[in-house]
C-alpha positions in Angstrom: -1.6 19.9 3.0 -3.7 17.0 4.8 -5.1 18.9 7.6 -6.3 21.4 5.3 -8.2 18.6 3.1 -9.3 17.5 6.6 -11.0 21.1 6.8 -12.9 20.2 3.8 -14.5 17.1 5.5 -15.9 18.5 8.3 -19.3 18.9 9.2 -21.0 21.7 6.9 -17.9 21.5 4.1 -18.6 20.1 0.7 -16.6 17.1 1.1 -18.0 16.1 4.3 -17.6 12.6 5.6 -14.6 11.8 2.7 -12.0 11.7 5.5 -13.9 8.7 7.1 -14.7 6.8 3.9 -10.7 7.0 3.1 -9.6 5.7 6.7 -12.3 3.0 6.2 -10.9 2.1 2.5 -7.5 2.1 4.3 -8.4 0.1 7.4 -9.9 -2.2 5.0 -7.1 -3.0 2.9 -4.6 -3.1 6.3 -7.1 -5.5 7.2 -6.6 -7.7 3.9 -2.7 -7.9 4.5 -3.4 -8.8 8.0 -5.5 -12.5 7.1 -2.8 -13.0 4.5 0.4 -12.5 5.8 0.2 -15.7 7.9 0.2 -18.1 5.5 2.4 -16.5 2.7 4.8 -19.6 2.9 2.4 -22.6 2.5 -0.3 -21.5 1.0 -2.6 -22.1 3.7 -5.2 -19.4 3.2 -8.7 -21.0 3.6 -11.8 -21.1 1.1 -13.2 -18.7 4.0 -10.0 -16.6 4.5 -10.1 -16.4 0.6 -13.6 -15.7 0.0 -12.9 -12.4 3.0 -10.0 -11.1 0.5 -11.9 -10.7 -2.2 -15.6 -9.2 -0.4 -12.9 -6.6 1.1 -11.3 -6.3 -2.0 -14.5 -5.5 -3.3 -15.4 -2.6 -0.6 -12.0 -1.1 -1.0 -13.6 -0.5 -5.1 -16.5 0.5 -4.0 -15.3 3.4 -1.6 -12.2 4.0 -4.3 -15.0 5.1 -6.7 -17.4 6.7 -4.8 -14.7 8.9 -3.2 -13.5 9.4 -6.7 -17.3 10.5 -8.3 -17.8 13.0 -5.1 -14.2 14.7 -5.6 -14.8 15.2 -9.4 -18.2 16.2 -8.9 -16.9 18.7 -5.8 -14.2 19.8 -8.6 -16.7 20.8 -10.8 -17.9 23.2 -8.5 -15.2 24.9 -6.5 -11.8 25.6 -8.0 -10.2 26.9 -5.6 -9.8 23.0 -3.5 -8.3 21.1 -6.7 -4.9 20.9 -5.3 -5.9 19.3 -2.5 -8.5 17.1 -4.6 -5.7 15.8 -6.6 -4.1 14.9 -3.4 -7.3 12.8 -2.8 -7.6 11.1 -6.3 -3.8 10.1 -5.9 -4.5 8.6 -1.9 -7.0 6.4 -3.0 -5.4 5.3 -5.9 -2.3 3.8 -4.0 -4.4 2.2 -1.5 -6.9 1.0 -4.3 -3.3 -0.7 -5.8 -2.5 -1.8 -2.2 -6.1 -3.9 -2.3 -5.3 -5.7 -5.6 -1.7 -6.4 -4.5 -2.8 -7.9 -1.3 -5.7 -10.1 -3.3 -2.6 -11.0 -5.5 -0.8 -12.3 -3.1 -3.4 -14.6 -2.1 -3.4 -16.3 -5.3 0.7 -17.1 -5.8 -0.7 -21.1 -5.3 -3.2 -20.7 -8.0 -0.8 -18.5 -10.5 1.5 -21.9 -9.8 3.2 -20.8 -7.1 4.1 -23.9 -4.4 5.4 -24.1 -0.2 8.6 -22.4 0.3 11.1 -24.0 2.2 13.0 -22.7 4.9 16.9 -21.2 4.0 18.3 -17.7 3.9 16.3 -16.5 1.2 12.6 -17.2 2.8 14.7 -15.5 5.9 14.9 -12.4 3.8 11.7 -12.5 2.4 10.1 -12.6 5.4 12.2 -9.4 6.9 10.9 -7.7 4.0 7.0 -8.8 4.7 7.8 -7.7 8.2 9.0 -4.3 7.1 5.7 -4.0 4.0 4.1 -4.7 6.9 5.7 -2.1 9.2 4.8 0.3 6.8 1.2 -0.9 6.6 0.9 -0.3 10.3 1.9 3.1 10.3 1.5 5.1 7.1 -1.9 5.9 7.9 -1.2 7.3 11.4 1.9 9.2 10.2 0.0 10.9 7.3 -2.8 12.1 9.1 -1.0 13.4 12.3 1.6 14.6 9.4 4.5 13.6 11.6 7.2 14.6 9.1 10.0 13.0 11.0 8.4 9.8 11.1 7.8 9.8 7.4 11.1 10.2 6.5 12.2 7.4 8.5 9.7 4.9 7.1 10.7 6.2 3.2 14.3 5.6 3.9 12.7 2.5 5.4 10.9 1.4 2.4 13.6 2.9 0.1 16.3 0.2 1.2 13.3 -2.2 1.1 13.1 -1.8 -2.4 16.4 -2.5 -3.4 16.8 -5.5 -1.3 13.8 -6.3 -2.9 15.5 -6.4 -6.2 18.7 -8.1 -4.6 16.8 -11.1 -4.0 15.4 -11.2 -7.2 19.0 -11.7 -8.3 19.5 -14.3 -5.9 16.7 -16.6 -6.6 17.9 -16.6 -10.6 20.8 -18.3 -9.1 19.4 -20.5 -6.7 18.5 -24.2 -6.7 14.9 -23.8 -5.6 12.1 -25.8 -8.1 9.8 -24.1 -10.5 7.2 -23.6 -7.5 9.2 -22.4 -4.7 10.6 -19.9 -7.6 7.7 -18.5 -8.6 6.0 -17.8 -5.3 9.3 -16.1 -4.3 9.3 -13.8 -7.3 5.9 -13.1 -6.8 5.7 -12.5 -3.3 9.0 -10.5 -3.9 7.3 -8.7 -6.5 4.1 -8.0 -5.3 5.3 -6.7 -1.6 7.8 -4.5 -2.9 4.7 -2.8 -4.6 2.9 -2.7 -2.0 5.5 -0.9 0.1 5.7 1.5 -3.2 2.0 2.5 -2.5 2.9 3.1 0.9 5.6 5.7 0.3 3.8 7.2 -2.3 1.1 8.1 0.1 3.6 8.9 3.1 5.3 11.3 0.5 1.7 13.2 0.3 3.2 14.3 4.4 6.9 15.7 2.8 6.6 16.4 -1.0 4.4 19.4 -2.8 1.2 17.8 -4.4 3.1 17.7 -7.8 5.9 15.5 -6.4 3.6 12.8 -4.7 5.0 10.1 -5.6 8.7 11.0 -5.8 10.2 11.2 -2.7 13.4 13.1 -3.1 15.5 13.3 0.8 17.6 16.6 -1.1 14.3 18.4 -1.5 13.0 17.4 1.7 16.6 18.7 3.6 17.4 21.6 0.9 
């Protein structure tokens, strides 16, 4: 399905020049996680770094809507390409989310979040930044070379992710950490675990029919 909505960007095609605009939004937001992930655990983002989120933030909008207003506008006009428009639409959506999620996690301090000490739950924490991270890294390549092999790995990846995501939820309600290292673990917890859900939503788009992006199912992929 991708390299025949690459087609449509080519030179000539009605949706020229959408292909680059879409790896720019995604480079963009990649680049967001990248200033951030450094400084998860004390809060050490500065003024600078923070005032960089949110002008990227900002791009990532801008190309999320005008990618948006030339697809609908292309729709109007061509039947025959709305599966693979709706493929678009749903792309830049997750990596739209991605941008806002990222941005989130830059404020935990200022939504009362506080340092986190070190222990076994900031260890697991930080295996599952490293594998949003992972993720990050290479959904973009493995989409648009539509490595299928590769995607499957990184959902089952981001599958087990997820629930260890929720397993440490559980484990923090019954830890003795204070109200600020608790709430910047549930919403670091939180908001990377929904990151890595916009990931494998788009790394679906390489296994899954256009009107099962979004729900990766390994018995349809192998059936």
């Amino acid at each position: 399905m991708w390299s025949e909505l690459v087609e449509l960007f080519r030179p000539g095609n009605p949706m020229e020049g959408l292909s680059e605009d879409f790896e720019q939004m995604y480079s963009i937001a990649a680049e967001m996680a990248g200033i951030v992930e450094p400084h998860i655990f004390d809060h050490s983002l500065s003024l600078e770094q923070r005032s960089r989120i949110y002008k990227l933030d900002i791009k990532v909008n801008k190309l999320e809507r005008s990618i948006r207003k030339r697809v609908v506008a292309h729709v109007t006009t061509s039947k025959g390409h709305i599966p693979y428009c709706l493929l678009l639409m749903s792309l830049v959506k997750d990596v739209e989310r991605i941008g806002d999620y990222i941005k989130n996690i830059s404020e935990v301090s200022e939504l009362g979040g506080g340092p986190i000490p070190e222990g076994d739950l900031r260890t697991e924490l930080a295996d599952l930044v490293n594998i949003a991270m992972e993720l990050m890294k290479e959904a973009y390549p493995v989409f648009d070379r539509q490595d299928t092999e590769r995607a499957h790995e990184l959902l089952q990846l981001g599958q087990s992710a997820g629930k260890r995501c929720d397993q440490l939820l559980v484990a923090l309600a019954r830890s003795d950490f204070n109200a600020t290292e608790t709430t910047s673990m549930v919403l670091l917890t939180r908001f990377y675990k929904r990151v890595g859900g916009h990931l494998m939503n788009m790394l679906s788009g390489v296994l899954m029919p256009v009107h099962k992006v979004d729900f990766y199912d390994e018995r349809i992929v192998q059936g």
